[in-house]
N, C-alpha and C positions, 0 to 999 in steps of 0.2 A: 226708098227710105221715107216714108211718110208718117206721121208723127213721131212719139215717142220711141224709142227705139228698147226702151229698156226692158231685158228676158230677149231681144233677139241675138243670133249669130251674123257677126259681120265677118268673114274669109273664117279666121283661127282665133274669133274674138266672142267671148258671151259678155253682153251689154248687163250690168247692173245693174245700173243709176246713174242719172245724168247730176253734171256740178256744177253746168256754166251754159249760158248760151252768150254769145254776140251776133253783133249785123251779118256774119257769111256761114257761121258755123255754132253746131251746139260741141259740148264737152262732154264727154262719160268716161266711168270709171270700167274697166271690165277686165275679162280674165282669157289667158288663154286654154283653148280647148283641150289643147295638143302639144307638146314639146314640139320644137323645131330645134335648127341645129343653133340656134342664140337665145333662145328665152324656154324655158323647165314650163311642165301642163299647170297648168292651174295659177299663173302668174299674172301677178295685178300688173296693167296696163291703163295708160289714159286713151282714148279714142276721141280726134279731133274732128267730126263729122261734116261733112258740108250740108247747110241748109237746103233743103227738099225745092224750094224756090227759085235757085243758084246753081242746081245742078243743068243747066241749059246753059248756061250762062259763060260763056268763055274764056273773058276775063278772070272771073272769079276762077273760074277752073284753073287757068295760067297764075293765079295767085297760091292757089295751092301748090301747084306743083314748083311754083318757085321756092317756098318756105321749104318744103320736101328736099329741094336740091341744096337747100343753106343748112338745113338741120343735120342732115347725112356728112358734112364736112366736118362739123361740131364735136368733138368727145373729149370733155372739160368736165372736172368732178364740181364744180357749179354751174353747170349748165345740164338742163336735163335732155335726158339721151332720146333720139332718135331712134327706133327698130325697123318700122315697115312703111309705106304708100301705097296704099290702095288706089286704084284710081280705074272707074270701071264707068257705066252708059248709065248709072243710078246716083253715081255722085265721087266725090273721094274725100277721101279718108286717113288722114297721119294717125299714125299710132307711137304711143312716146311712152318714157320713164312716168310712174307714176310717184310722188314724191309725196309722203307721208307727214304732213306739215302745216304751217298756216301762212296765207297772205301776207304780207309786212303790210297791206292798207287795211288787211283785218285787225292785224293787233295796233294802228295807230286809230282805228274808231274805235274799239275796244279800251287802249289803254292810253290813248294820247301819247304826249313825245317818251321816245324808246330813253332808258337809259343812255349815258353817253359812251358807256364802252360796248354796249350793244349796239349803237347806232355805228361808230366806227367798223366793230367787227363787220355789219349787216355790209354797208359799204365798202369797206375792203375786197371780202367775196365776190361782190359785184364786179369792181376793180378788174380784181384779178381774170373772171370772166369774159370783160369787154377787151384785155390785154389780150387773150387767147386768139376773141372772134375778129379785133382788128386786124392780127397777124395773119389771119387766114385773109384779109380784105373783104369783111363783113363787118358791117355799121349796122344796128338794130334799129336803131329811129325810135322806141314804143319803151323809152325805159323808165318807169312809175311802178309804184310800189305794190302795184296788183300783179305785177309780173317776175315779181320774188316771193320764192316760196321759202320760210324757214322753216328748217325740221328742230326737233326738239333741243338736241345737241348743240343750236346755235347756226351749221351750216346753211347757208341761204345758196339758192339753185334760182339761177335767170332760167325765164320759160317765154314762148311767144316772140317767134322770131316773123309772125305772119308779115309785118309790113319791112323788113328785114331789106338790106342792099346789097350785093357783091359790087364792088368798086368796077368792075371793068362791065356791069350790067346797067349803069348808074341812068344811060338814058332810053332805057327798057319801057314797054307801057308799062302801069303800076305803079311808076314812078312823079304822076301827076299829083298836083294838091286836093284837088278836092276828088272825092267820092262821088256817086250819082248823084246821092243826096243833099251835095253841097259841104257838105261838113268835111273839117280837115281831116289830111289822112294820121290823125297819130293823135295824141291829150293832150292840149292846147299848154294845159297850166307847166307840165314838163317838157315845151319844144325849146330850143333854139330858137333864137332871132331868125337865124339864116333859115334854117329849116322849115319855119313857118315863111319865108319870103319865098323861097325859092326849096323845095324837096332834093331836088336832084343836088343840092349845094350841101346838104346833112351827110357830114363824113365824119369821121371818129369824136373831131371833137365836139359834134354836136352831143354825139352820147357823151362825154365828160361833163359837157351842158346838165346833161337831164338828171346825171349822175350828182351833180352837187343839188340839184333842185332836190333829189328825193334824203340827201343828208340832211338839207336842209328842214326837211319836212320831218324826217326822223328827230330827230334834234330840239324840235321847239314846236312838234305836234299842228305844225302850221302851215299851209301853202307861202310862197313870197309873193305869188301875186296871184289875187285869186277874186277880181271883181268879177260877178253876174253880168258883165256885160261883155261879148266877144269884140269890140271894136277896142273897150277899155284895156280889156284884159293883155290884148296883143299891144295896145302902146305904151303899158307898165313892162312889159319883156323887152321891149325894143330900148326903154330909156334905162332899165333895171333898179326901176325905181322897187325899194322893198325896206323893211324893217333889219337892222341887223340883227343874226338872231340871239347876240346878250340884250338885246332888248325884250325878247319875247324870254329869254330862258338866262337870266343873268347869270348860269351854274356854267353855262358855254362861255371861256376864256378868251381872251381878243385874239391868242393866236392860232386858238383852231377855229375862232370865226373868219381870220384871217384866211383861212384855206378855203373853207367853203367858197368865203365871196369870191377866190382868186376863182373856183373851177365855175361862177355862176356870171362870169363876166358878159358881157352883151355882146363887145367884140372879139371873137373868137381869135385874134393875135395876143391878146391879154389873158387869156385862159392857160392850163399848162398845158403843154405841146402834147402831151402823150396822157392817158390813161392811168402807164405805167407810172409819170410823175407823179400824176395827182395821190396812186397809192402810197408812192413813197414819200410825198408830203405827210400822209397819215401819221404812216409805221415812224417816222420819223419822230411826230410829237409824242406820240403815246410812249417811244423811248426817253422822251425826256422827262415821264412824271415820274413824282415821287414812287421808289417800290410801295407798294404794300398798302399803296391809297387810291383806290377806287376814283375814275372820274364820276361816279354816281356819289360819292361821298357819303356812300352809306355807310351804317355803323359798323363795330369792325366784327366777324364771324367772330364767334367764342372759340376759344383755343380747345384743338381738340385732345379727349385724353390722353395721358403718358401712355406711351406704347411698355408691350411688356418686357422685360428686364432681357436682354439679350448680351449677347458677351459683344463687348465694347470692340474688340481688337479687328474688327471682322471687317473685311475689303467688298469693296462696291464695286459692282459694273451696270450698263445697261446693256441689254444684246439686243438685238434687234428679231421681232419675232417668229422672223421666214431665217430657217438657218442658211438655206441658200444665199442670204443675201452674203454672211461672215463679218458684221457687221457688230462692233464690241467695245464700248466708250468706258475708259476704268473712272471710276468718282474719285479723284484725289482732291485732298488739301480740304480746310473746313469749308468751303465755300464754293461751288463750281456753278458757274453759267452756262447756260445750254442756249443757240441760238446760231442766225445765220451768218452775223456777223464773224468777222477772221480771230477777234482779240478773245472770243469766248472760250471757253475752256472747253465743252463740247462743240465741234462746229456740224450743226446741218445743214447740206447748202438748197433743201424743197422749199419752193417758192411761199408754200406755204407757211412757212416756219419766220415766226418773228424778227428782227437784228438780234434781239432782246429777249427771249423768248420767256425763260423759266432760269429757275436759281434750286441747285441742290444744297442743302447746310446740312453737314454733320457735327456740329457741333453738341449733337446727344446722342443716345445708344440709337437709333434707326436717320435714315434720312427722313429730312425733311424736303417736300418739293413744294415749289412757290410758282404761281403764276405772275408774270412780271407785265401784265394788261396785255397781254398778246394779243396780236389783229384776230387769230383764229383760235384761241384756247389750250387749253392745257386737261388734259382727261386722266383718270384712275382707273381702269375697269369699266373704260365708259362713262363715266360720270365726269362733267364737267367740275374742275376744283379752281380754288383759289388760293389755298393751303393748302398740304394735308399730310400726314408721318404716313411714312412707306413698310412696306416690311415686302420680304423676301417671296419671288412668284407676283406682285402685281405687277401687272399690265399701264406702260404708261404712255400715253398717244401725244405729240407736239403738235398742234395744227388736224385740220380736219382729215387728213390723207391716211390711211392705214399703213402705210409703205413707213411713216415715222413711228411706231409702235415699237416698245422695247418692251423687254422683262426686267425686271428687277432682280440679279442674282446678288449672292453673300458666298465668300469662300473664302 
């Protein structure tokens, strides 16, 4: 494997175009040749290559095949999927989900801090992710915002498990601070205290650590500590010394600065104990805003046209869109809440799905459906909404998961 790779066949893979290099390994985009019995001919793929320099190299090699063995545990709809490992006398090679989207560190040099219901959602997904891979007893250590990819729809997918830990692997080689080169194993500006002192000490809640650093950077477009000097840099994390971010973004409220700072604490007893917390510190606040006002505080959408004149008398259901599931919520009364909570009038119990999710009103001839700032969205046909009047045969998805998909019938 010596230079470029792009136009060769790697096993069942044609190289395209490469998207990424790092210190062990380049990244390409590619296709498969051939159907297998998991992935259709002609199927986009990313291919994690190892560097033509590294392929001698044994460590590096036992790093790949470590990531190989954590990836393969993985199948989380924000986490991207795993297919194959190559690993041959020329180098090796993961082959993974190719995810159709952008960076979160591209769109914050692009567009500086994310909205705040977009920052919430972006970090929820995350959340929900590191909930997954801690249960499996995997700790990622590498969580910054180059390592979330959003797709259009909102959905963001954790990728880059290379520097990755299995708990019972924890004093494994790999598990040392520094690289050949010297340089820490993982970006300084999103480690833990502990993790930067000690590696083998980076357990879940260090990712809740990194986790609030990258909210916090969504949030107010801003590192919390972020001096040019690595001696500095590391005794602002240790003291956590940092700006709070209504100081940098006065539109963020004391009590969801209040959360950030709780998951960016220095002492990891002061942090929330679990992942799981910290999301549900989120879903928590975002159920307590006002319906129907945006934490972006943007202007409000224009109302959309009157739907056409339909006979008023007419009963609602949602079914769900796999008839196999037999899955069928009737719309009663002017007003129904849809959510995961027990008091709602639809209850979904997928993780994905808000306490609070979404509100049906029929109080005119068609429903109406409202998004209620959901962690994961509220869709029409695919389309992300915030309002919108319904009418009979749309498609209407809770959260990112297709399994929540209903139709819209009238009878």
């Amino acid at each position: 494997m010596i230079g470029s790779l792009t136009g060769n066949t790697i096993g069942n893979y044609r190289i395209d175009r490469e998207i990424g290099e790092g210190g062990m390994s380049h990244v390409y985009v590619g296709r498969t040749v051939a159907a297998t019995d998991v992935l259709p001919e002609d199927y986009q793929v990313v291919l994690k290559v190892m560097s033509d320099e590294l392929a001698g190299d044994l460590t590096a090699r036992k790093r790949f095949i470590k990531e190989a063995s954590i990836l393969s545990k993985l199948r989380h709809r924000y986490i991207t999927r795993f297919y194959e490992f190559i690993n041959n006398a020329d180098g090796a090679v993961l082959v993974m989900e190719f995810v159709e989207g952008t960076p979160v560190d591209v769109l914050l040099s692009e567009r500086g801090a994310l909205p705040v219901n977009d920052a919430i959602n972006t970090a929820q997904c995350l959340l929900e992710a590191l909930v997954y891979a801690h249960g499996k007893g995997i700790v990622h250590r590498d969580i910054k915002p180059a390592n979330l990819i959003r797709e259009a729809s909102g959905v963001v997918k954790v990728t880059d498990f290379g520097i990755a830990k299995i708990k019972e692997g924890a004093g494994t080689p790999g598990s040392t601070v520094l690289t050949k080169s010297g340089f820490l194993l993982g970006t300084p500006h999103y480690m833990s205290p502990e993790q930067i002192r000690e590696p083998k000490d980076a357990g879940a809640k260090s990712d809740v650590y990194s986790a609030g650093v990258v909210l916090y950077e969504m949030l107010t477009g801003a590192l919390p500590f972020n001096s040019r000097s690595l001696p500095k840099l590391i005794d602002a994390i240790y003291r956590g010394e940092k700006q709070p971010p209504s100081a940098l973004r006065p539109e963020v409220g004391k009590e969801l600065e209040q959360i950030v700072i709780k998951a960016m604490q220095p002492r990891a007893d002061q942090r929330y104990e679990t992942a799981r917390e910290f999301f549900e510190a989120l879903e928590e606040y975002t159920a307590r805003q006002p319906i129907g006002i945006t934490a972006r505080h943007a202007a409000a959408p224009p109302e959309p046209p009157p739907p056409p004149a339909v006979e008023a008398a007419k009963h609602w259901a949602l079914v769900n869109v796999k008839p196999e599931a037999n899955e069928k919520h009737a719309i009663l009364g002017d007003s129904v809440m849809v959510g995961r909570d027990r008091t709602c009038s639809i209850v979904l119990a997928h993780p994905a799905v808000s306490r609070r999710h979404a509100r049906i009103t029929l109080g005119g001839a068609a429903p109406v459906l409202e998004d209620l700032q959901s962690a994961n969205g509220t869709y029409v046909n695919n389309a992300r909404i915030e309002r919108a009047v319904l009418k009979p045969g749309d498609i209407v998805r809770f959260g990112a998961d297709p399994s929540c998909s209903y139709v819209l019938r009238d009878h």
